[in-house]
mmCIF file as gemmi writes it, N, C-alpha and C atoms, coordinates in Angstrom:
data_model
loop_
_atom_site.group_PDB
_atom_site.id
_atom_site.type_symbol
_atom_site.label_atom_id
_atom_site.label_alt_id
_atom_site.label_comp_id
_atom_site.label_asym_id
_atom_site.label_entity_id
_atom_site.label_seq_id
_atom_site.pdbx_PDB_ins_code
_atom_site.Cartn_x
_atom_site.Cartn_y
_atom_site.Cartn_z
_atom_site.occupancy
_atom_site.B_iso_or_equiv
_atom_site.pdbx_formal_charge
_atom_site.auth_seq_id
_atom_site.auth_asym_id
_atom_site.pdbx_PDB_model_num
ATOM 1 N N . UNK Axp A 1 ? 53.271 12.486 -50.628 1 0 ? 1 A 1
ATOM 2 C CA . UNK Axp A 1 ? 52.959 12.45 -49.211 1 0 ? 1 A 1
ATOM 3 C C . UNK Axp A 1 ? 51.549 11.894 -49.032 1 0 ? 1 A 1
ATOM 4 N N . UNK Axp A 2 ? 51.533 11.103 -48.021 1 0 ? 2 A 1
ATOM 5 C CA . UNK Axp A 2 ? 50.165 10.17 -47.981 1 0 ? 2 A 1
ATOM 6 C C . UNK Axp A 2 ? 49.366 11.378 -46.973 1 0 ? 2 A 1
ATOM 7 N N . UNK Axp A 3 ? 48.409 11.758 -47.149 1 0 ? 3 A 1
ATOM 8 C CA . UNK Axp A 3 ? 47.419 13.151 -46.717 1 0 ? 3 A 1
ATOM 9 C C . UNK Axp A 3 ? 47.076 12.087 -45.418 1 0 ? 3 A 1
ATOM 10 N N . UNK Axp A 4 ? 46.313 11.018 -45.846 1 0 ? 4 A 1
ATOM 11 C CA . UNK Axp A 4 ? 46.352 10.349 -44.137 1 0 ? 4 A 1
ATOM 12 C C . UNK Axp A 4 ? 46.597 9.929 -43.075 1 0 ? 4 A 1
ATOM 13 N N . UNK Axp A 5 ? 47.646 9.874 -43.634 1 0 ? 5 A 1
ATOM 14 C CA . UNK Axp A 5 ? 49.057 9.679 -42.412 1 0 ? 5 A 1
ATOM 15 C C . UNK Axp A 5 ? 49.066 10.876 -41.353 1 0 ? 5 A 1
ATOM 16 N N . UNK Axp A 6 ? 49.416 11.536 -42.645 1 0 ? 6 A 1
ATOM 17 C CA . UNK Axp A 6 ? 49.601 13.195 -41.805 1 0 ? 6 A 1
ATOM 18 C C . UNK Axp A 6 ? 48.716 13.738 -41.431 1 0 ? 6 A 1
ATOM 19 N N . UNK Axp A 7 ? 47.137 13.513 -41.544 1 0 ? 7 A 1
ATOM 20 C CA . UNK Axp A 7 ? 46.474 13.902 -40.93 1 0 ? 7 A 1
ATOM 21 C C . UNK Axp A 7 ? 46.549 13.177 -39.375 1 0 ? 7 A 1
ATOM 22 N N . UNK Axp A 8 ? 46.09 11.729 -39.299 1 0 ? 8 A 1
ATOM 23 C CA . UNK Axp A 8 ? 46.366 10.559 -38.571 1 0 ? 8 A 1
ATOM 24 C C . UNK Axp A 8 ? 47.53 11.351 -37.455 1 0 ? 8 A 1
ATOM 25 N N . UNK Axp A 9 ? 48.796 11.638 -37.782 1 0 ? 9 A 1
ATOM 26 C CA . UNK Axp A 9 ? 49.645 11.974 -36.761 1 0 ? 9 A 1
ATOM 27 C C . UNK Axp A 9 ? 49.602 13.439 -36.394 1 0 ? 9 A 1
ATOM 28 N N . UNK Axp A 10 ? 49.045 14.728 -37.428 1 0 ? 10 A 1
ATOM 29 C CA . UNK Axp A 10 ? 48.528 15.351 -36.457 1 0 ? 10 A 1
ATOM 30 C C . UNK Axp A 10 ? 47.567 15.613 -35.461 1 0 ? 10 A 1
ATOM 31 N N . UNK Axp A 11 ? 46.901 14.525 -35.27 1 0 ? 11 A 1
ATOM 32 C CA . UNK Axp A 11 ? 45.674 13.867 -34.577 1 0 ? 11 A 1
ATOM 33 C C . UNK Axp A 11 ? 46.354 13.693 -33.309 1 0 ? 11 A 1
ATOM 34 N N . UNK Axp A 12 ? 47.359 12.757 -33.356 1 0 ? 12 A 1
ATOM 35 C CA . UNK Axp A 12 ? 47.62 11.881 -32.396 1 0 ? 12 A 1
ATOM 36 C C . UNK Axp A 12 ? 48.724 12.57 -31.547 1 0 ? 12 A 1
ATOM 37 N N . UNK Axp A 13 ? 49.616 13.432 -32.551 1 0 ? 13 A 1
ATOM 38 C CA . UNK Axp A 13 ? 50.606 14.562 -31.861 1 0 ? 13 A 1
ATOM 39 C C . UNK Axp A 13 ? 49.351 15.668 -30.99 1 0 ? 13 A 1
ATOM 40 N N . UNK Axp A 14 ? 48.61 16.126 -31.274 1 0 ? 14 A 1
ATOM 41 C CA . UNK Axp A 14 ? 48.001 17.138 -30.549 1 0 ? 14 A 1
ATOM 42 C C . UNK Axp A 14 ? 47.1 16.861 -29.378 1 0 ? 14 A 1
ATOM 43 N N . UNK Axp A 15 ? 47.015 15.496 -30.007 1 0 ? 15 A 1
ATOM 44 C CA . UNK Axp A 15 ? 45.947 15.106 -28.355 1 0 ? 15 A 1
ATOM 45 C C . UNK Axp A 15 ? 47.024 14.521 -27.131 1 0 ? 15 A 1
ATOM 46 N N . UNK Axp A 16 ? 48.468 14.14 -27.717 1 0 ? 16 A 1
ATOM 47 C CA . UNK Axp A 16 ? 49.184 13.681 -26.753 1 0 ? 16 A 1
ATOM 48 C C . UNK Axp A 16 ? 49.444 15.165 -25.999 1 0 ? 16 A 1
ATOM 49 N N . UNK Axp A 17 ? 49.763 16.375 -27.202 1 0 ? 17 A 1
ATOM 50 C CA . UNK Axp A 17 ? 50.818 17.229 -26.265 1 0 ? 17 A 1
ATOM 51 C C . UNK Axp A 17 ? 49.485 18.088 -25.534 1 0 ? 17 A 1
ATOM 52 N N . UNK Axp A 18 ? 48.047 17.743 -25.784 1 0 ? 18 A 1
ATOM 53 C CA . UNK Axp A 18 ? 47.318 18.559 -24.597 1 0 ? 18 A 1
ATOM 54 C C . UNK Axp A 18 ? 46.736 17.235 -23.893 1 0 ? 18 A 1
ATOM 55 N N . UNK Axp A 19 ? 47.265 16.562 -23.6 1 0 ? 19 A 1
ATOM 56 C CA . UNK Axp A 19 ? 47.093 15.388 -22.58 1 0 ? 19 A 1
ATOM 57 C C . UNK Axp A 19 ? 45.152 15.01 -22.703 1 0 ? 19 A 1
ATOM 58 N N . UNK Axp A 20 ? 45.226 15.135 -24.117 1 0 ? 20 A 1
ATOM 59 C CA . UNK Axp A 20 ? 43.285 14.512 -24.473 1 0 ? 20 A 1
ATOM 60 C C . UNK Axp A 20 ? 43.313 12.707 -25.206 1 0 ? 20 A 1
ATOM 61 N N . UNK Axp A 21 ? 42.372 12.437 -24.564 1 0 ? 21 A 1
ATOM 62 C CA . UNK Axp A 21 ? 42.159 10.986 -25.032 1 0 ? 21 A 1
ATOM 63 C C . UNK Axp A 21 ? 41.779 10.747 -26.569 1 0 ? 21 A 1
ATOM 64 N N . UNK Axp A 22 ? 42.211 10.199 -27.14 1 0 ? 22 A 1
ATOM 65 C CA . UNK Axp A 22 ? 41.559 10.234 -28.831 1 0 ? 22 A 1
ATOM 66 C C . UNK Axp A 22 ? 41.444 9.338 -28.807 1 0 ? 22 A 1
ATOM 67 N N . UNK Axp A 23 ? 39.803 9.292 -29.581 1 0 ? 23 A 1
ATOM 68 C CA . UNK Axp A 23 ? 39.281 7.778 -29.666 1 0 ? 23 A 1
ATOM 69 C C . UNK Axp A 23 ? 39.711 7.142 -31.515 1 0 ? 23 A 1
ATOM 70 N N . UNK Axp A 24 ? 39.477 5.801 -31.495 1 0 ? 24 A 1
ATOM 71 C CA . UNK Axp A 24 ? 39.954 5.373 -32.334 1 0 ? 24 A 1
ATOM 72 C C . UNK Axp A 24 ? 39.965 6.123 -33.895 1 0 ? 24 A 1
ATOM 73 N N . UNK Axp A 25 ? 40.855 6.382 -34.437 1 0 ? 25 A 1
ATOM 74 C CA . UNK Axp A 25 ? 40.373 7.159 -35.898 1 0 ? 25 A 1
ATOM 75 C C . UNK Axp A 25 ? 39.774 6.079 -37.248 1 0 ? 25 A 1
ATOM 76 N N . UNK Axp A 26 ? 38.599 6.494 -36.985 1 0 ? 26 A 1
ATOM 77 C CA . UNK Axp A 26 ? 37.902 5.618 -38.13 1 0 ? 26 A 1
ATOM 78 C C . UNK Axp A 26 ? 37.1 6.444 -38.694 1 0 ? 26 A 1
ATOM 79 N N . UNK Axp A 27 ? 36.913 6.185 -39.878 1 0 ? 27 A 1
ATOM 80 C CA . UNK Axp A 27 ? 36.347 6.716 -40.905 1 0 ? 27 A 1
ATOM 81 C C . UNK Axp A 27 ? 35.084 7.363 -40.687 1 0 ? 27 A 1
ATOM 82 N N . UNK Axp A 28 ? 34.141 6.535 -39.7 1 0 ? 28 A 1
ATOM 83 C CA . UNK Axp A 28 ? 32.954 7.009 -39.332 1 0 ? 28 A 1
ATOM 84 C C . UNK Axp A 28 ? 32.708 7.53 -38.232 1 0 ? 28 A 1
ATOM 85 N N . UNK Axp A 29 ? 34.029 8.027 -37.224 1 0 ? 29 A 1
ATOM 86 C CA . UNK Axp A 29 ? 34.015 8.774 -36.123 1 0 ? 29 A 1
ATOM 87 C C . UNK Axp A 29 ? 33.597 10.175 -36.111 1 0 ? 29 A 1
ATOM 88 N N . UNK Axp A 30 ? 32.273 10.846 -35.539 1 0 ? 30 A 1
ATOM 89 C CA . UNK Axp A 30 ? 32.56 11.836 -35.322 1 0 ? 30 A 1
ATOM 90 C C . UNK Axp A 30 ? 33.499 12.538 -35.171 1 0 ? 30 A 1
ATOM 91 N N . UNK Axp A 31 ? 33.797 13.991 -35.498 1 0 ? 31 A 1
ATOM 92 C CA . UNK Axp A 31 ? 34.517 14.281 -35.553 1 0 ? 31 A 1
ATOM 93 C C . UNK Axp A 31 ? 34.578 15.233 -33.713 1 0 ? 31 A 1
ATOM 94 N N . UNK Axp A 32 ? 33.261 15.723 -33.251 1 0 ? 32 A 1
ATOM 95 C CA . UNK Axp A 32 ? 32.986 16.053 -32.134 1 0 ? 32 A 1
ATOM 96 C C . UNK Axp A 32 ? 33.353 15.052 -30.708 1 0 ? 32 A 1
ATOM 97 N N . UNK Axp A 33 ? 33.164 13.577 -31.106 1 0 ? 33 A 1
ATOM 98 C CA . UNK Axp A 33 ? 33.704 12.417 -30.65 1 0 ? 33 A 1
ATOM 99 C C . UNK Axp A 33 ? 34.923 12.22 -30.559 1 0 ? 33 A 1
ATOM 100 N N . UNK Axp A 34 ? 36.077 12.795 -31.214 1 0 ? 34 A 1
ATOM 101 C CA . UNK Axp A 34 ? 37.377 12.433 -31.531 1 0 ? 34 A 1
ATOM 102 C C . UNK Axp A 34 ? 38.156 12.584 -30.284 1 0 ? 34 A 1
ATOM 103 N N . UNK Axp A 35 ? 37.527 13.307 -29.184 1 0 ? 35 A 1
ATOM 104 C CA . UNK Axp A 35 ? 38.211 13.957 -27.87 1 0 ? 35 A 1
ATOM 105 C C . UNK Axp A 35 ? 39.365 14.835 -27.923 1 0 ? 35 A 1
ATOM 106 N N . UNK Axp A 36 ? 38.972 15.607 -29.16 1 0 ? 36 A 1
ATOM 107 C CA . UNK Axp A 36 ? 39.987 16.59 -29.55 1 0 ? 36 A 1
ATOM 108 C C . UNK Axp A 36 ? 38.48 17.715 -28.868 1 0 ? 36 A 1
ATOM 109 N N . UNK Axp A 37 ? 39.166 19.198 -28.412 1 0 ? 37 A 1
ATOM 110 C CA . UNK Axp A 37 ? 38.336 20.359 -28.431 1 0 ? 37 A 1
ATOM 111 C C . UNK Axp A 37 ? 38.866 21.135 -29.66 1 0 ? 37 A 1
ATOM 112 N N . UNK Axp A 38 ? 37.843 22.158 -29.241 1 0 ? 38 A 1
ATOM 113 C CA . UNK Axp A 38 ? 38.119 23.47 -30.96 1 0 ? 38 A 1
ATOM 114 C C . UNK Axp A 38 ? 39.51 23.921 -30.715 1 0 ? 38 A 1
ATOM 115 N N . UNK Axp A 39 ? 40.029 24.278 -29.967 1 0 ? 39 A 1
ATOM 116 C CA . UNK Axp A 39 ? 41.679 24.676 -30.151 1 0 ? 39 A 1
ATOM 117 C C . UNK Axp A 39 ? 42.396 23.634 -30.548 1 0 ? 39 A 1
ATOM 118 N N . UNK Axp A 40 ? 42.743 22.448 -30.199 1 0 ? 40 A 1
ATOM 119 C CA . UNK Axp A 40 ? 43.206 21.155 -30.706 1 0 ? 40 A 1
ATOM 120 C C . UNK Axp A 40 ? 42.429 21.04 -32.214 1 0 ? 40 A 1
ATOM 121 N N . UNK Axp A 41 ? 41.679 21.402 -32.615 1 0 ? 41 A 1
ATOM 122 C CA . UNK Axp A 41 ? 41.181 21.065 -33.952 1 0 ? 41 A 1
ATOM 123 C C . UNK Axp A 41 ? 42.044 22.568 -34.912 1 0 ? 41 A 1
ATOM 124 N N . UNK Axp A 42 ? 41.592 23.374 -34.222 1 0 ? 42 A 1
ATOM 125 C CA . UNK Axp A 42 ? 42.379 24.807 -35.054 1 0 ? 42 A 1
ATOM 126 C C . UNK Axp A 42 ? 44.224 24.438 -34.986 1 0 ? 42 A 1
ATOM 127 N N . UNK Axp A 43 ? 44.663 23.691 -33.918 1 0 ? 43 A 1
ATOM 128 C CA . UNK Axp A 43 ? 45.872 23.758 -34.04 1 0 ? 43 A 1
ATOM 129 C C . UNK Axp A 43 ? 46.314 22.404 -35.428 1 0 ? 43 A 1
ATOM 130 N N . UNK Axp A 44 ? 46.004 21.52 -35.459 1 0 ? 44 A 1
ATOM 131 C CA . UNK Axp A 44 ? 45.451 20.17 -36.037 1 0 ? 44 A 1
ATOM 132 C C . UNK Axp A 44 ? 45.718 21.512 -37.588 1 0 ? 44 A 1
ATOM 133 N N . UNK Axp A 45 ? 44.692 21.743 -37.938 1 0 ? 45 A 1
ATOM 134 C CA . UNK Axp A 45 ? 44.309 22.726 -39.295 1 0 ? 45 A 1
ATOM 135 C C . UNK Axp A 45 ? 45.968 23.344 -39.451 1 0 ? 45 A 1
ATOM 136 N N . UNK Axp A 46 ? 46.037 24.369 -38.818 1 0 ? 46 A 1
ATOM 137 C CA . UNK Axp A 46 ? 47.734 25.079 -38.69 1 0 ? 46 A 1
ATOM 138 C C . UNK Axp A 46 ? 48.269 24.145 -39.378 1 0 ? 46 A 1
ATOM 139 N N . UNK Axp A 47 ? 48.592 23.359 -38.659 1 0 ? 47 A 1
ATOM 140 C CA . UNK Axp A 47 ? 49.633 22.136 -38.65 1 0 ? 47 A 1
ATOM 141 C C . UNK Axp A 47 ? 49.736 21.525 -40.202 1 0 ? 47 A 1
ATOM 142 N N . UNK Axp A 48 ? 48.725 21.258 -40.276 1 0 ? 48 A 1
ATOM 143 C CA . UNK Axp A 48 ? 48.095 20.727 -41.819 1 0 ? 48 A 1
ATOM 144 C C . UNK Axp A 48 ? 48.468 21.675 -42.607 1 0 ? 48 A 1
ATOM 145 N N . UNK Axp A 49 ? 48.277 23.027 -42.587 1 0 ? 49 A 1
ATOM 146 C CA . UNK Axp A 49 ? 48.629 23.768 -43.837 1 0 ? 49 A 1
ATOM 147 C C . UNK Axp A 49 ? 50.157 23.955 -44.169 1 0 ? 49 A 1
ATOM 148 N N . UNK Axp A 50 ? 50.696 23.813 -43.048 1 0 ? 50 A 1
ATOM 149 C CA . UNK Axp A 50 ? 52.39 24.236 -43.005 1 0 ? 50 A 1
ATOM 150 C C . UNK Axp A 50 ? 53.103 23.106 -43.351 1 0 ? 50 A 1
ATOM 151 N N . UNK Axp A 51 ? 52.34 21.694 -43.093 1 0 ? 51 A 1
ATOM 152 C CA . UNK Axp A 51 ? 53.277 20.495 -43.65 1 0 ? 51 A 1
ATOM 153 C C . UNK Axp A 51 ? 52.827 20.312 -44.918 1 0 ? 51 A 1
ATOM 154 N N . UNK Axp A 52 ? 51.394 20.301 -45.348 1 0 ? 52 A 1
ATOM 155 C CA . UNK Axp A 52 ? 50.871 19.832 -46.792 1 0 ? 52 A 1
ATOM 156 C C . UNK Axp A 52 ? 50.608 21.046 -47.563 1 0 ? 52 A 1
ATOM 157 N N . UNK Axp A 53 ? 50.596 22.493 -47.146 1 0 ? 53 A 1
ATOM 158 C CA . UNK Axp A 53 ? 50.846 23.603 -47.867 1 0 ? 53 A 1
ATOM 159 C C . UNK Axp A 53 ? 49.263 23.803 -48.305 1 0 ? 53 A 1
ATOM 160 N N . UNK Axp A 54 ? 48.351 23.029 -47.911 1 0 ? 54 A 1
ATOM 161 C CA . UNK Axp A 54 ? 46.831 23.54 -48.555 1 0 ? 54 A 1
ATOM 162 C C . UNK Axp A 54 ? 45.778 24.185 -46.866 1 0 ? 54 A 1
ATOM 163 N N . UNK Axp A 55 ? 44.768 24.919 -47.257 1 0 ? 55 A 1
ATOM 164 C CA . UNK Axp A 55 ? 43.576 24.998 -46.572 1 0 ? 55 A 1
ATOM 165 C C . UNK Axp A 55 ? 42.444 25.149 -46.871 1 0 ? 55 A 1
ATOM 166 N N . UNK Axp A 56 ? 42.072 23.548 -47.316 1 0 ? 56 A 1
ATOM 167 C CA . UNK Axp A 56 ? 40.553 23.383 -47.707 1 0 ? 56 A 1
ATOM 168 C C . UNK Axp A 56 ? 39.736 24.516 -47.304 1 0 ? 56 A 1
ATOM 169 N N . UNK Axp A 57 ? 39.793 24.603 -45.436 1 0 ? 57 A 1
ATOM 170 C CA . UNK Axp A 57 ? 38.264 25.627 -45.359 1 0 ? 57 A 1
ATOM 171 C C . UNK Axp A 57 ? 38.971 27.168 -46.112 1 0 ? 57 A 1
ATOM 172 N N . UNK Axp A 58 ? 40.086 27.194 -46.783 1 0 ? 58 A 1
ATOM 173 C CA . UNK Axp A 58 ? 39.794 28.839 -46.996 1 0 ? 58 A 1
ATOM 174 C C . UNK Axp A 58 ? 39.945 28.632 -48.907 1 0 ? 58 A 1
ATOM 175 N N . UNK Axp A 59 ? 39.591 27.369 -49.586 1 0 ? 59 A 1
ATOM 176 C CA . UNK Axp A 59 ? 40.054 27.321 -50.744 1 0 ? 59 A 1
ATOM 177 C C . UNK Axp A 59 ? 38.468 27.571 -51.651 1 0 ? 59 A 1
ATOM 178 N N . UNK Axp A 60 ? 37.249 27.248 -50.995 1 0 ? 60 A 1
ATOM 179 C CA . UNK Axp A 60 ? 36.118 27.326 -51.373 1 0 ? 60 A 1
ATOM 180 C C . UNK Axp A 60 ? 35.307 28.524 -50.363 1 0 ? 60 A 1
ATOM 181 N N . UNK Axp A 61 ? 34.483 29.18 -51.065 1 0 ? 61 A 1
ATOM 182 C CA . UNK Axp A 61 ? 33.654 29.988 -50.306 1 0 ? 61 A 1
ATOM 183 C C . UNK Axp A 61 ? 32.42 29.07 -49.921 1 0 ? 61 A 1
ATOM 184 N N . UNK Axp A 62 ? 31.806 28.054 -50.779 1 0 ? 62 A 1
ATOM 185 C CA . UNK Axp A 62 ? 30.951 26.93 -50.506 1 0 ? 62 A 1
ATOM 186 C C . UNK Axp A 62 ? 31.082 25.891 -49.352 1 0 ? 62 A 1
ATOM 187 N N . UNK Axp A 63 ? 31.733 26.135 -48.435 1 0 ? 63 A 1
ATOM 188 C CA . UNK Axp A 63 ? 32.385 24.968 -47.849 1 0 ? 63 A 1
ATOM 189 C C . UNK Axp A 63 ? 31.282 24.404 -46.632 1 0 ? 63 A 1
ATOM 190 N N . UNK Axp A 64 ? 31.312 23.083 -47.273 1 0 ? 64 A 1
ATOM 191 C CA . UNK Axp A 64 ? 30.213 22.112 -46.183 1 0 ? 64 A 1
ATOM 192 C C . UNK Axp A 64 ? 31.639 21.383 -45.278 1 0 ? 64 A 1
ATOM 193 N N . UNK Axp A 65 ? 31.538 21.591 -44.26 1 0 ? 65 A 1
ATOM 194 C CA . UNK Axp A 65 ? 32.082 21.362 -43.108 1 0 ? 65 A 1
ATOM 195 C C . UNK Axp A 65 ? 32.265 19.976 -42.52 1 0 ? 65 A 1
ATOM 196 N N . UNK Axp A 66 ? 33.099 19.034 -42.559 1 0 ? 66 A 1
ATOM 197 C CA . UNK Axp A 66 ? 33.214 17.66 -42.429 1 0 ? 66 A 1
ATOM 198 C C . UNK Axp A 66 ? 32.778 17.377 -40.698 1 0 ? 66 A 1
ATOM 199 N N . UNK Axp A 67 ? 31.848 16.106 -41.02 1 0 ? 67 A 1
ATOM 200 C CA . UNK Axp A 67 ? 31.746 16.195 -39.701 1 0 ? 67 A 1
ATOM 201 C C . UNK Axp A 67 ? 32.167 14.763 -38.756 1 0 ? 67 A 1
ATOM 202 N N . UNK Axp A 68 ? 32.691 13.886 -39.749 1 0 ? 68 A 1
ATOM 203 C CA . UNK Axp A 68 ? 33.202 12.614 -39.821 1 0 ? 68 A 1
ATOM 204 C C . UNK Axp A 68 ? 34.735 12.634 -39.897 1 0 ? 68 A 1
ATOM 205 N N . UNK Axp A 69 ? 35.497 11.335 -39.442 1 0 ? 69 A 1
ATOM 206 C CA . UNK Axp A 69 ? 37.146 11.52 -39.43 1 0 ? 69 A 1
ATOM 207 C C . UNK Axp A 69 ? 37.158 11.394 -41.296 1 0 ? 69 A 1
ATOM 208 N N . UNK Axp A 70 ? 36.676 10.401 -41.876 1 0 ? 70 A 1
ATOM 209 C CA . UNK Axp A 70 ? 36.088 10.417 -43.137 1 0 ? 70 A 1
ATOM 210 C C . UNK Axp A 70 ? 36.76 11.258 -43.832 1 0 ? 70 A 1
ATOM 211 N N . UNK Axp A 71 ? 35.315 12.184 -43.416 1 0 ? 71 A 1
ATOM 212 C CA . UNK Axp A 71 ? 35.459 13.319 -44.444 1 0 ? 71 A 1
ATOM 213 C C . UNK Axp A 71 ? 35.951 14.33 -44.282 1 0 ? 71 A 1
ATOM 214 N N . UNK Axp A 72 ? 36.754 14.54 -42.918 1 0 ? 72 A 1
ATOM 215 C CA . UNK Axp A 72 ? 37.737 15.611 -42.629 1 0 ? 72 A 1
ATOM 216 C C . UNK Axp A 72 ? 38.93 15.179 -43.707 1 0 ? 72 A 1
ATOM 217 N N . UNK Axp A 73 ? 39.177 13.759 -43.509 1 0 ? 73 A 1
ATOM 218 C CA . UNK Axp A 73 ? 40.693 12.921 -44.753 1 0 ? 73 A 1
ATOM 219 C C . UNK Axp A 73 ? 40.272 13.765 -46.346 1 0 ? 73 A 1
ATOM 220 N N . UNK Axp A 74 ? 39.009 13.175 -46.045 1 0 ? 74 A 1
ATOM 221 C CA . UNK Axp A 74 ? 38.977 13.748 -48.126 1 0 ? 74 A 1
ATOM 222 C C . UNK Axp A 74 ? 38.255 15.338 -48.462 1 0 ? 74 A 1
ATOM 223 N N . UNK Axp A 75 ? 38.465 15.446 -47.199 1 0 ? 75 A 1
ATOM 224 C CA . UNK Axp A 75 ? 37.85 17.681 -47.47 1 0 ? 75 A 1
ATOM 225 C C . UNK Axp A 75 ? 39.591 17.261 -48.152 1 0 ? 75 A 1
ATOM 226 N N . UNK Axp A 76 ? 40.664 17.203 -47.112 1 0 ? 76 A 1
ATOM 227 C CA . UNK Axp A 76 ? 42.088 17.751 -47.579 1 0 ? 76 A 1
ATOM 228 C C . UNK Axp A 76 ? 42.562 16.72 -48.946 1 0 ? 76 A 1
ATOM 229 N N . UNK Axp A 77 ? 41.925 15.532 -49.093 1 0 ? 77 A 1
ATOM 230 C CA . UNK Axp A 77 ? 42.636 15.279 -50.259 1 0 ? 77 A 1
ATOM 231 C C . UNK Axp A 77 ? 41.808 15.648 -52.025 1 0 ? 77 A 1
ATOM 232 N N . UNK Axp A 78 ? 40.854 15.864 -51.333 1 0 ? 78 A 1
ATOM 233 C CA . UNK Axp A 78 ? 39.926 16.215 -52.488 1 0 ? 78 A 1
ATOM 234 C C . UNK Axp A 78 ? 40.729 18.075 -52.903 1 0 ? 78 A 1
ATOM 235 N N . UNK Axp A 79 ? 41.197 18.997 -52.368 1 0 ? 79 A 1
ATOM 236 C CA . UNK Axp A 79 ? 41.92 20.091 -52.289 1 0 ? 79 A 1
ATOM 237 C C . UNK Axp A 79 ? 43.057 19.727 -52.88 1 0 ? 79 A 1
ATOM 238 N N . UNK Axp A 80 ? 43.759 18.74 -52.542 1 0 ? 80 A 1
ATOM 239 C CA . UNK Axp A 80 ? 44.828 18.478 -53.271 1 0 ? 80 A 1
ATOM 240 C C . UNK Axp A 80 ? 44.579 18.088 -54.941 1 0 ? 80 A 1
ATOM 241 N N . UNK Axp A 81 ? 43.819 17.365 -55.279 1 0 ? 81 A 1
ATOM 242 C CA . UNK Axp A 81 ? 43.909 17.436 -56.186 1 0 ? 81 A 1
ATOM 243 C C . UNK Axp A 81 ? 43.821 18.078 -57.606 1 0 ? 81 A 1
């Protein structure tokens, strides 16, 4: 399973079904920029653990917090591996 895809469409599924604008997903987008809010981001996370079965923020007690579309992609694929 390609981790960016599925991130990518739970992006794009959650901002459609709360009627939010998402700006382009690029690598160097804020992630505060994305025109997602914190519930759309917590639902986004859910979503992620139940299709790809991981949760980066609960797999490390160290966890530096992505703040880029970037590095939200490789918090979850760096977990996978």
């Amino acid at each position: 399973m390609d981790i960016r895809s599925e991130i990518v469409t739970q992006f794009t599924q959650v901002a459609e079904e709360h009627t939010m604008r998402l700006a382009p997903l690029a690598d160097d987008l804020e992630l505060l920029s994305s025109g997602l809010d914190s519930l759309c981001f917590a639902i986004v996370v859910v979503r992620l653990q139940d299709v790809l079965g991981i949760d980066p923020f609960s797999a490390s007690e160290d966890v530096l917090f992505p703040v880029t579309f970037g590095e939200f992609v490789k918090f979850y694929e760096n977990v996978e591996r």
